[in-house]
N, C-alpha and C positions, 0 to 999 in steps of 0.2 A: 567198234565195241562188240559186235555182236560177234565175230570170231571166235571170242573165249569169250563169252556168254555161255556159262553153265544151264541154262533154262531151268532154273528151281523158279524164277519166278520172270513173265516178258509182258508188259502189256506198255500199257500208252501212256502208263503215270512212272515206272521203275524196271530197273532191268537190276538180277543180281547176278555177282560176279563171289564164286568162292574163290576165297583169296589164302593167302597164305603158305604156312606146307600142304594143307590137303587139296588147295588149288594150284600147285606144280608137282604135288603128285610125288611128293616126299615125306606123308604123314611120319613121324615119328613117336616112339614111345609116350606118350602121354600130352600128347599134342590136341588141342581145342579146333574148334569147325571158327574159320572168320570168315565171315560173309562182307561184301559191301553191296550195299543200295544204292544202285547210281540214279538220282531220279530224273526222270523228265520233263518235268513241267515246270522247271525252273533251267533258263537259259546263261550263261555266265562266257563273255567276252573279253578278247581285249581291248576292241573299238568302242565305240559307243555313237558310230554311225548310223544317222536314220535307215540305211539300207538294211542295217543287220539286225535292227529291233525289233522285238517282235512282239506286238502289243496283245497277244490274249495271253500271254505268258510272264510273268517275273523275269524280270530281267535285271543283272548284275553285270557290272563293269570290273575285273579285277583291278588292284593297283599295288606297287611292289616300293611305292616312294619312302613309305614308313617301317618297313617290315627287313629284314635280315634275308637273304638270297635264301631262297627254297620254301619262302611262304610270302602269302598276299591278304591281302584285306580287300573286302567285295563289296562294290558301291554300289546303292540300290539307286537304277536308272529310271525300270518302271515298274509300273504293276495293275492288273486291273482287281486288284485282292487288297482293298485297306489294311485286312488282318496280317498282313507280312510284317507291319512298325509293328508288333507287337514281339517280332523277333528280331529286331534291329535296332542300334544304340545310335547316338548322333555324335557324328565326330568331325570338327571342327564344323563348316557346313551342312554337311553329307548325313546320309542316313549310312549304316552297315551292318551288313548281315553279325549277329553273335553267333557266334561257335557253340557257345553254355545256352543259351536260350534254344539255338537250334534243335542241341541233342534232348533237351526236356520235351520240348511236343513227341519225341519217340517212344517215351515212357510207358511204361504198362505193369500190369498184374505181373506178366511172365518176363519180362525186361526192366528191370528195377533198379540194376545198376549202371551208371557210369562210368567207365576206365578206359580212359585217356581220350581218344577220340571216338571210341564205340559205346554200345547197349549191348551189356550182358545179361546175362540169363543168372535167375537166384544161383545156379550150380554153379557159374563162371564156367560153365562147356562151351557156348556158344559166343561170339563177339561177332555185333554187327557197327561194322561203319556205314552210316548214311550221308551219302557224299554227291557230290555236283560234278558238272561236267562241263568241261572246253572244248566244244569239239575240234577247235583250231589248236595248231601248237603255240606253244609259248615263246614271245622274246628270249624271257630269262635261259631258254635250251637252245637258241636257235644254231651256239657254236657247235653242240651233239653233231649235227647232220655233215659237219664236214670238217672234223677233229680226224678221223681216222682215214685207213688208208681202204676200207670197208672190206681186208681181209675176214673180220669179222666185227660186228655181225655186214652182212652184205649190203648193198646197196639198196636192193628192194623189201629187206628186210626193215631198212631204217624209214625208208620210206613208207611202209606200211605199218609201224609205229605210230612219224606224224600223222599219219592219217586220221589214226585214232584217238590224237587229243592226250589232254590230262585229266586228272581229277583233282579234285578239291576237298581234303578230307579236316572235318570239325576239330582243330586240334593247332592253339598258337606256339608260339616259341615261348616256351619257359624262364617267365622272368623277365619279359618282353611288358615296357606298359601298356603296349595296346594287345596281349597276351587274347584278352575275351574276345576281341574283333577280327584275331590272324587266322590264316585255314590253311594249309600245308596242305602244300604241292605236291600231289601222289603220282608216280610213274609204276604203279601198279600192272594195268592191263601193257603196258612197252614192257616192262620187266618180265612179263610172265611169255611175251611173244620170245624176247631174249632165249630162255631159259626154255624153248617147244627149239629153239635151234642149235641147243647143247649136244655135243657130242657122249656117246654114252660114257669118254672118260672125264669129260668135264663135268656131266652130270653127277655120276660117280665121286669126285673130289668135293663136290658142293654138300654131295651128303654126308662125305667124313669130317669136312668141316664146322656143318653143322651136329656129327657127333660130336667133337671135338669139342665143342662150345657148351652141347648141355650134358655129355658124361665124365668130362673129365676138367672144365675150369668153373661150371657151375655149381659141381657137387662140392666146392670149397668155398665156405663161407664168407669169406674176405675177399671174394671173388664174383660172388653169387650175383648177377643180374649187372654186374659192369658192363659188359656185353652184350649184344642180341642177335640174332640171325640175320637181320637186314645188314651190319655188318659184314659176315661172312659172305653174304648175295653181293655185297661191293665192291669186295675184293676179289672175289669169282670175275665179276664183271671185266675189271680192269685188269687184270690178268691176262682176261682171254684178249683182249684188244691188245695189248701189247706182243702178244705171241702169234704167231702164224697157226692157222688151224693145225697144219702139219705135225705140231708140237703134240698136240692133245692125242697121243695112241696109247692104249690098252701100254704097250713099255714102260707108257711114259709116267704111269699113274702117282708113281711113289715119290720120283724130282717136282713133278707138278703140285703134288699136294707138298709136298716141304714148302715150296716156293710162295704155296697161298701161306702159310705157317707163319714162313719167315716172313713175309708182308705185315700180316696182322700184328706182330712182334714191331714194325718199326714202323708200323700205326700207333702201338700205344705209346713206346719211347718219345715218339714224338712228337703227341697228341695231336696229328692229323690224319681224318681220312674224309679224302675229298666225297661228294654225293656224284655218282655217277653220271647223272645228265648236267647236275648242276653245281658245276665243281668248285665253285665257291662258298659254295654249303660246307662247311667244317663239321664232319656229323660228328666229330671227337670236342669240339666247341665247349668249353665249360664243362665235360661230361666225366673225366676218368682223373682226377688231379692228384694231388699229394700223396698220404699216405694208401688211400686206393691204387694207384698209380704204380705205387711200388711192389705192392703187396700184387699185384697183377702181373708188372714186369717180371719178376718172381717166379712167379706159379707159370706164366711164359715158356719160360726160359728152361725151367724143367724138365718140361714136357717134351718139348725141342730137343731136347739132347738125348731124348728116348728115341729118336727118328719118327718111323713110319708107325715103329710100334706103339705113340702112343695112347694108337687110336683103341687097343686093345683093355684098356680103363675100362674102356663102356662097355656097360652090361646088355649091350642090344646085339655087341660081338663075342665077346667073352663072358660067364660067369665068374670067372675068377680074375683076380688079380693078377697082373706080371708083373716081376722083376721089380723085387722091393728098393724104394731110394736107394738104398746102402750096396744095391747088387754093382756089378762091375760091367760094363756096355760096352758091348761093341758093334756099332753102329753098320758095318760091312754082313755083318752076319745076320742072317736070316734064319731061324728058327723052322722049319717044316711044321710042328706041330700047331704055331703061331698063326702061320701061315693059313693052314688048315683051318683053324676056330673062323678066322677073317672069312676065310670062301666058302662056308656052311653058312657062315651067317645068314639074319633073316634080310636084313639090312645088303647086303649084297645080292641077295637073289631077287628083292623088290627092286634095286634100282637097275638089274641085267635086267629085268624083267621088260626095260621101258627102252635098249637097245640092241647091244648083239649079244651072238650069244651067249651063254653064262662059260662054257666050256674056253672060247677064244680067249677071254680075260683071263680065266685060271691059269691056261698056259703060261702065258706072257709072265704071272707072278709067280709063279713057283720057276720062272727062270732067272726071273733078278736075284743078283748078287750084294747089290749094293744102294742104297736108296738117295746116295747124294749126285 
């Protein structure tokens, strides 16, 4: 944990972790600060062995028997703190931690909202998750460690992952009856070690993707919040495991971003996309259906047939608009001036910023001919 431990705050009770875009270091245009609270003084297991208990501390045994893959319910084992029942409901037997009662003792003057699994700030600039911590890895991931062929990410890479555990963030599965007692499974600090060993072209496509997502399918209201970034970070994901590093060059930027494109396209068609460590987790589950669904595959399918261009929507690369619906495309052709607006951008020079150099990429694009 303590690797990407930001130090805004480190003592003996919590450690925080800026999460998010502006903890991988992809702030974007009107992007909020999320923090999580991993705290310490509450211990959370998958045994419940006298060896690994640890009686000056709360302790919680997770369990996955009632819950839908990528969330648990936490059995309170011990504690030497009576007041902990007073955050915790009884089910069947058992005492369990609440999720909703949890986030209320976080409450304050300057944190008065709740939204979803965090404490927001009266602004909504700020969202913090207060969240738990496994320092062992999980059953439910244990296939991650030996799914791939560890072209990437690497072997010591993966293994430095488990090392660091999961987290447990206040937040059930929607619709779920035991919804107040579930806490999702965060692979947070794994994701963010993931994403420190992106290549500056895969780096680079995760940011056009996540343009993609809030300049050009979120600015349509029929469209508005179907999606989210933790998506495109999925897809990124699975992506790169399937491809040999070798793939991801400065060349390769424009087939590679289609290909995330074209992925997320036959995610929604056909309302799956696996959860990367735990791929039985259907993150598309009940989430994108009918007439959203359509109205989505739609606005898709569009966009895709503008190629590379039609990352050029967003106003964080272009001021203006390209190439009205009605205009004629051709997808081989590359525009210089287009081109141009893309590698001024502010947006391309933050994310050169964080590999090579800005000039090596320019080349490479202003020599492609063709983006498929």
């Amino acid at each position: 944990m303590n690797a990407v431990c930001d130090n805004v705050s480190r003592d003996k009770k919590r450690v925080d972790i800026a999460s998010g875009s502006f903890g991988e270091g992809l702030q974007m245009l009107g992007s909020d600060l999320d923090i999580m609270w991993v705290l310490q003084f509450i211990e959370v297991h998958d045994t419940t062995t006298s060896k690994v208990v640890n009686h000056i501390k709360p302790y919680l045994s997770l369990t996955t028997d009632d819950t839908k893959p990528g969330f648990a319910m936490l059995r309170l084992v011990s504690s030497p703190y009576s007041g902990i029942l007073k955050i915790c409901e009884q089910f069947k037997r058992d005492f369990y931690l609440s999720n909703v009662l949890f986030k209320t003792i976080f409450l304050s003057e300057d944190a008065q909202l709740v939204h979803g699994p965090c404490i927001s700030d009266v602004n909504g600039l700020v969202d913090i998750a207060v969240c738990l911590h496994n320092k062992s890895w999980i059953q439910l991931a244990s296939q991650w460690n030996t799914r791939s062929n560890y072209s990437w990410p690497k072997k010591n890479i993966k293994q430095m992952i488990i090392n660091h555990g999961v987290l447990f963030v206040p937040i059930g599965d929607k619709g779920s009856p035991h919804e107040d007692l579930e806490w999702r499974i965060s692979f947070s600090v794994g994701e963010r070690f993931l994403i420190y060993t992106f290549s500056h072209t895969q780096l680079l496509c995760y940011a056009l993707m996540k343009i993609l997502l809030k300049d050009a399918i979120d600015t349509d209201n029929k469209c508005k919040d179907l999606l989210c970034s933790y998506y495109m970070k999925t897809i990124i994901f699975w992506i790169s495991e399937e491809l040999q590093p070798s793939v991801w060059t400065p060349a390769d930027l424009i087939p590679c971003f289609m290909r995330c494109f074209s992925r997320l396209i036959y995610c929604v068609q056909y309302q799956v996309c696996p959860h990367y460590f735990i791929p039985e987790n259907n993150l598309f589950e009940n989430k994108i259906e009918g007439l959203a669904r359509d109205n989505l595959i739609d606005k898709l399918r569009m966009l895709f047939s503008y190629g590379w261009r039609c990352i050029l929507f967003s106003k964080q690369i272009s001021n203006n608009l390209v190439l009205p619906y009605n205009v004629q495309r051709n997808q081989s052709y590359l525009n210089y001036d287009d081109i141009n607006k893309f590698l001024k951008s502010k947006l391309f020079f933050r994310v050169s910023a964080l590999g090579v150099e800005h000039n090596d990429v320019s080349r490479v694009v202003y020599d492609l001919i063709s983006c498929t």
